[in-house]
Every structure is written in C-alpha cells, then in structure tokens.
C-alpha positions as CSV (number, residue, x, y, z in Angstrom):
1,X,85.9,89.2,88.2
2,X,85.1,88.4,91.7
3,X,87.3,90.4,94.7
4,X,88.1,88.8,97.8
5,X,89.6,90.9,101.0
6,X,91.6,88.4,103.4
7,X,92.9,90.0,106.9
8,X,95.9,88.2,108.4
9,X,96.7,87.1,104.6
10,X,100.8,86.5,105.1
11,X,100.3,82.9,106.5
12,X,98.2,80.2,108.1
13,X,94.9,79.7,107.1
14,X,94.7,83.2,105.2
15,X,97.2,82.6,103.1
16,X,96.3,79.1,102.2
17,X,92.8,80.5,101.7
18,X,94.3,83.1,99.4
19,X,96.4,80.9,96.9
20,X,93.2,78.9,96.6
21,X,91.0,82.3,95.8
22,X,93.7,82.9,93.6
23,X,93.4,79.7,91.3
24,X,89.5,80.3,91.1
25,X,90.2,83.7,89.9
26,X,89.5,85.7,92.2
27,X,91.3,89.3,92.9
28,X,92.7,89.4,96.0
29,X,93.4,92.2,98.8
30,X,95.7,91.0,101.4
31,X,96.7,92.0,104.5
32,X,99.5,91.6,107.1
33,X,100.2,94.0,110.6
34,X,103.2,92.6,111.9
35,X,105.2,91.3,109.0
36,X,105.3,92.8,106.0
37,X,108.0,91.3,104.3
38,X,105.6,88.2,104.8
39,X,103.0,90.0,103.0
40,X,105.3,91.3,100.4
41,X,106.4,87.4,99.8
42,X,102.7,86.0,100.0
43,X,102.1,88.6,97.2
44,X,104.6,87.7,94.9
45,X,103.7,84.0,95.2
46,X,99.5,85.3,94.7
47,X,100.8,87.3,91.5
48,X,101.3,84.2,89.5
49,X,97.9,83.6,89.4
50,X,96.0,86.9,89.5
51,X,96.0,90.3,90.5
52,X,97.0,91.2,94.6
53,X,97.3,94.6,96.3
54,X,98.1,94.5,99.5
55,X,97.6,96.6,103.0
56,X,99.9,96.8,105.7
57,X,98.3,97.8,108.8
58,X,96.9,97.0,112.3
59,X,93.1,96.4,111.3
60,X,92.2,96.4,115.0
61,X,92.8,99.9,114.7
62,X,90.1,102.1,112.9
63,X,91.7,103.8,110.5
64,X,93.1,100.7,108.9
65,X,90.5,98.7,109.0
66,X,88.7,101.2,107.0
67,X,91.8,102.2,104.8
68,X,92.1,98.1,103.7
69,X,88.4,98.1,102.6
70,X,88.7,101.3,101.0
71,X,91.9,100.2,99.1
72,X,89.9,97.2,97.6
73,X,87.7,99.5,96.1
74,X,89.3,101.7,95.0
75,X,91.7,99.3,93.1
76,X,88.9,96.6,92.2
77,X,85.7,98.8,92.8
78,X,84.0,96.0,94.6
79,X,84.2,93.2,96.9
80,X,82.7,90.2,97.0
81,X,84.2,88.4,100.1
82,X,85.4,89.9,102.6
83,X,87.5,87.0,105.4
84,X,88.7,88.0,108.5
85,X,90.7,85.8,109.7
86,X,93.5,88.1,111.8
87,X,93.3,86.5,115.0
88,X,95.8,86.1,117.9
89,X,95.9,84.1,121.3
90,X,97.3,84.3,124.5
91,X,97.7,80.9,127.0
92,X,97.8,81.8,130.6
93,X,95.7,82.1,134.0
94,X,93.5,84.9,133.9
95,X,94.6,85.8,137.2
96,X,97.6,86.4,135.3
97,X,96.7,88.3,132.5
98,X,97.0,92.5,132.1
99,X,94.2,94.3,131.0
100,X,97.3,95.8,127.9
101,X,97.0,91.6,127.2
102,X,93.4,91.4,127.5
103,X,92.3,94.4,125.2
104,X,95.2,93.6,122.4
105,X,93.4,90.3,122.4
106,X,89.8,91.5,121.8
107,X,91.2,94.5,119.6
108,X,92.6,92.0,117.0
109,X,90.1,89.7,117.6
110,X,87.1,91.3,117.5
111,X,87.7,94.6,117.0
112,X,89.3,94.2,113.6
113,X,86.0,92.4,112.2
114,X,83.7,95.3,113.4
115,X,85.9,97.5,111.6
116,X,86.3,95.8,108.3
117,X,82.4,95.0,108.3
118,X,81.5,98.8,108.9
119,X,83.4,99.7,105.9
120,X,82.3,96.5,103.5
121,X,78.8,96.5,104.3
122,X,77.7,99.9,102.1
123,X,79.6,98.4,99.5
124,X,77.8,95.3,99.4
125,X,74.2,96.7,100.1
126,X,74.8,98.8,97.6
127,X,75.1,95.9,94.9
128,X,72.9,94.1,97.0
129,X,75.4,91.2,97.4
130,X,78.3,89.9,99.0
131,X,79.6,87.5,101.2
132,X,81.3,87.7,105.0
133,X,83.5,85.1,106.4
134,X,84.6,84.9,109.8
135,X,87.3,82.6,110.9
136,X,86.3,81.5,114.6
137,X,87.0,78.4,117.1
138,X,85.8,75.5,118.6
139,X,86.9,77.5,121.8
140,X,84.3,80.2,121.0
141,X,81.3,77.8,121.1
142,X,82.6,75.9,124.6
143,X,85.2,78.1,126.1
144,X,89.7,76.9,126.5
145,X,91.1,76.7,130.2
146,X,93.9,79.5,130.7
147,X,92.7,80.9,126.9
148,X,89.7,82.9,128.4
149,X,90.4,86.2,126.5
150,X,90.6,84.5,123.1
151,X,87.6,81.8,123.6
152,X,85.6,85.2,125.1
153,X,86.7,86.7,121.6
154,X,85.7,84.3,119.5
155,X,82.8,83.7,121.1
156,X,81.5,87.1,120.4
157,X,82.6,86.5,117.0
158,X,80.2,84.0,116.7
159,X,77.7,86.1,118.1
160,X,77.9,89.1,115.7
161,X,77.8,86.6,112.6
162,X,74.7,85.2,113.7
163,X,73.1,89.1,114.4
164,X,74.9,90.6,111.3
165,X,73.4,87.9,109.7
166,X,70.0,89.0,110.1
167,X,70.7,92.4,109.1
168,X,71.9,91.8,106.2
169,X,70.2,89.0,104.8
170,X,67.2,90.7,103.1
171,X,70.1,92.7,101.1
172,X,71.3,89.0,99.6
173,X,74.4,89.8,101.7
174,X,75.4,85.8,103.7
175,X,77.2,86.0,106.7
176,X,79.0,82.7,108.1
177,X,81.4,82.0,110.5
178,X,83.7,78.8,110.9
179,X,84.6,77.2,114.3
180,X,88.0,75.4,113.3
181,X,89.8,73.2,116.0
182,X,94.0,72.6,116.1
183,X,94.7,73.7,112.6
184,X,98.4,73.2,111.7
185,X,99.5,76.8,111.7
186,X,102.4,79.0,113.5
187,X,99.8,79.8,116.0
188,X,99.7,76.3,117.3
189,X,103.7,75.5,117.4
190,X,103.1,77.1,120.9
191,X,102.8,72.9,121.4
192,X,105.6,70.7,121.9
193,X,105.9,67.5,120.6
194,X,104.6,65.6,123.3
195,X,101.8,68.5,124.2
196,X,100.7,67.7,120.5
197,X,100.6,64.1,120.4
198,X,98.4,64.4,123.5
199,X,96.3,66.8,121.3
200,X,95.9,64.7,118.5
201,X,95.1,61.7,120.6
202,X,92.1,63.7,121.7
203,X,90.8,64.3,118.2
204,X,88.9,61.1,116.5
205,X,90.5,62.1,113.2
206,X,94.0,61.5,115.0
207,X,95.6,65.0,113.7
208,X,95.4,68.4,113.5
209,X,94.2,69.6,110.2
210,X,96.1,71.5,107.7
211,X,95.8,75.0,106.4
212,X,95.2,73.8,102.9
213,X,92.1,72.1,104.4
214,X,90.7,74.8,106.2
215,X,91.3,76.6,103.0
216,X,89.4,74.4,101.2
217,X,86.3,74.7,103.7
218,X,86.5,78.3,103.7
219,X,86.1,78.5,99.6
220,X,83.2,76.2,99.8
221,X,81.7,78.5,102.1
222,X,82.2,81.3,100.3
223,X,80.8,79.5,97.1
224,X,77.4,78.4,98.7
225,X,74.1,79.4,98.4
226,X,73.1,83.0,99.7
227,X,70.1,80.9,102.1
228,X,73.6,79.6,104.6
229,X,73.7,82.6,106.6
230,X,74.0,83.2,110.3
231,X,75.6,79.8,111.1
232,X,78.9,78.9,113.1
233,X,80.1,75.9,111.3
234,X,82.6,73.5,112.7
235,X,85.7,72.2,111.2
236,X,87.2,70.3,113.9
237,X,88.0,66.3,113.0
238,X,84.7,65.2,115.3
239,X,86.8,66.8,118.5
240,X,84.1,69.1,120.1
C-alpha cells in the first residue's frame, strides 16, 4: 500500500488532493498548524476510505517538520509521496511589510518544504524511490505586484525542485513542482466580488479553477513516469 504525506491537508487544494489519494488507496498522513479541529474533521471524512494519521504542528518549524515525516514512518514505515502544499500569502506594499511578515512568509513557504524534504529524502533513497510534489504559483515564475514576499517564496520553490531534482534523480526519486493560478480556495476569498470578476475576465478559461481540479492534476503528477522530474508545471486556464 502506497503512503502519501500532505502539509496544509485541512482544506484547499490539500485536502481535495487527499480525498482523491484516499479513493486510489493510498494511506494518508495529514497535516494542519493553525486548525486542528479542521484536521480532526478532514480526518474523519479521509477514514471512510482508508487509513489517516494526522500531525498538528507548524512545519516551518524544525522540529515538526521532522516529527510529521517521522510519524509517517513510523505508522506506515514508508512514504511514497510526500506534497507540500502549506503555503500562505500576504497582499501589501513592500514598503509596508515587517521583516516578522516577511520571514513568517518564507518560513511557511519555503522553510516548511526544506524541512519535510531533509527528513523524506533518506527514506526514499533508501528504497530507492519516491515521489516529491511541490505546490507552487504562477507568481513564482513572473512575480505579483504588492505580493513580493510570497512570489519571492515560491519562486525559490521552484528553484529547489528543479536542483533537488538532480540530486535525487539517479536514486529513481522524481521531483515536480506545480505553478497553479487563482484556484478557488479560502486563500483567494481575500477578493470581492467585483475584484474576482475582473480576475476571471483576465483568464481565457473565464474562471478560477477548483480545488477538486488541481487535485486532479496533482494525482496525475504523482502517478507519472519517474523520467518527469525537475519541472514547474503550470496549471493556470492559459492566464500566464
């Protein structure tokens, strides 16, 4: 039975990602750091289908990025995906911004992957296989006026898929990332109604997609070929 670890698993794209996992059979490790009655609800809804532990805990912090990978094995013994997909934003001047704003930004955003890689990688060299997905943006390949801090995150995202990519290929261990655009999630309801028809007016596919569809992307991803690696692959209705 396959294992799949999913940061930022309570809602949103991870969540959607996770019920899909779930129906292929997949185990499933799931994580929240802000709401854990969320988690605690996404789990009961993931145990219909197959078996969930779950990890509350900050992942941009060290100690629980490690203690979530070291829960999936020692529940499961393996993983076979690991997603990280915590993310946050923050819309503003930078002029504006703190450096407390800035380095919660990167932390969560960046941060959170290095640690949760660190920790999977021996894992997966050791059974020389496994698979890394990191959930990115469209404003980490061409940057987001007053969202500096999180296109600068994701950008360097995109950047440590494509080098951890080469590391770990000759181990038969892929590493992808996907640049989504507006994805119908609570991070986006920052919009109102008229800020989001403008949105979706800018979009050829006329809409913002939904979380079920970028949950669908991510598990083809996840189910190709060990030869995709190192790529930043965009999911954004023809917008960029």
């Amino acid at each position: 039975m396959k294992t799949a670890v999913i940061t930022g698993a309570s809602r949103g794209i991870g969540l959607a990602t996770a019920i899909r996992l779930a129906g292929q059979g997949y185990h499933l490790v799931i994580n929240s750091g802000h709401n854990r009655d969320a988690l605690q609800e996404a789990a009961c809804t993931l145990e219909q289908f197959t078996r969930v532990e779950t990890y509350f805990g900050d992942i941009s912090r060290e100690e629980h990025g490690e203690g979530m990978i070291a829960r999936a094995i020692d529940a499961f013994g393996h993983i076979d995906l690991l997603i990280n997909n915590a993310g946050i934003s923050h819309i503003g001047l930078l002029s504006d911004m703190s450096a407390a704003q800035w380095h919660q930004v990167m932390q969560t955003n960046l941060d959170s992957v290095f640690f949760t890689c660190r920790a999977a990688i021996p894992h997966m060299v050791r059974r020389q296989q496994g698979k890394i997905l990191n959930i990115s943006s469209v404003w980490g390949e061409v940057g987001a006026s007053c969202e500096a801090a999180y296109s600068a995150s994701k950008g360097a995202v995109n950047a440590l898929t494509k080098a951890l990519a080469k590391e770990l290929a000759p181990s038969h261990i892929s590493v992808n990332a996907i640049s989504f655009g507006i994805i119908d999630t609570v991070m986006n309801q920052c919009f109102d109604a008229e800020e989001r028809q403008a949105l979706a007016e800018e979009i050829p596919a006329g809409r913002f997609a939904s979380p079920e569809e970028a949950a669908s992307f991510c598990c083809q991803i996840a189910e190709a070929p060990e030869y995709l690696t190192g790529q930043v692959i965009r999911f954004d209705g023809g917008w960029i």
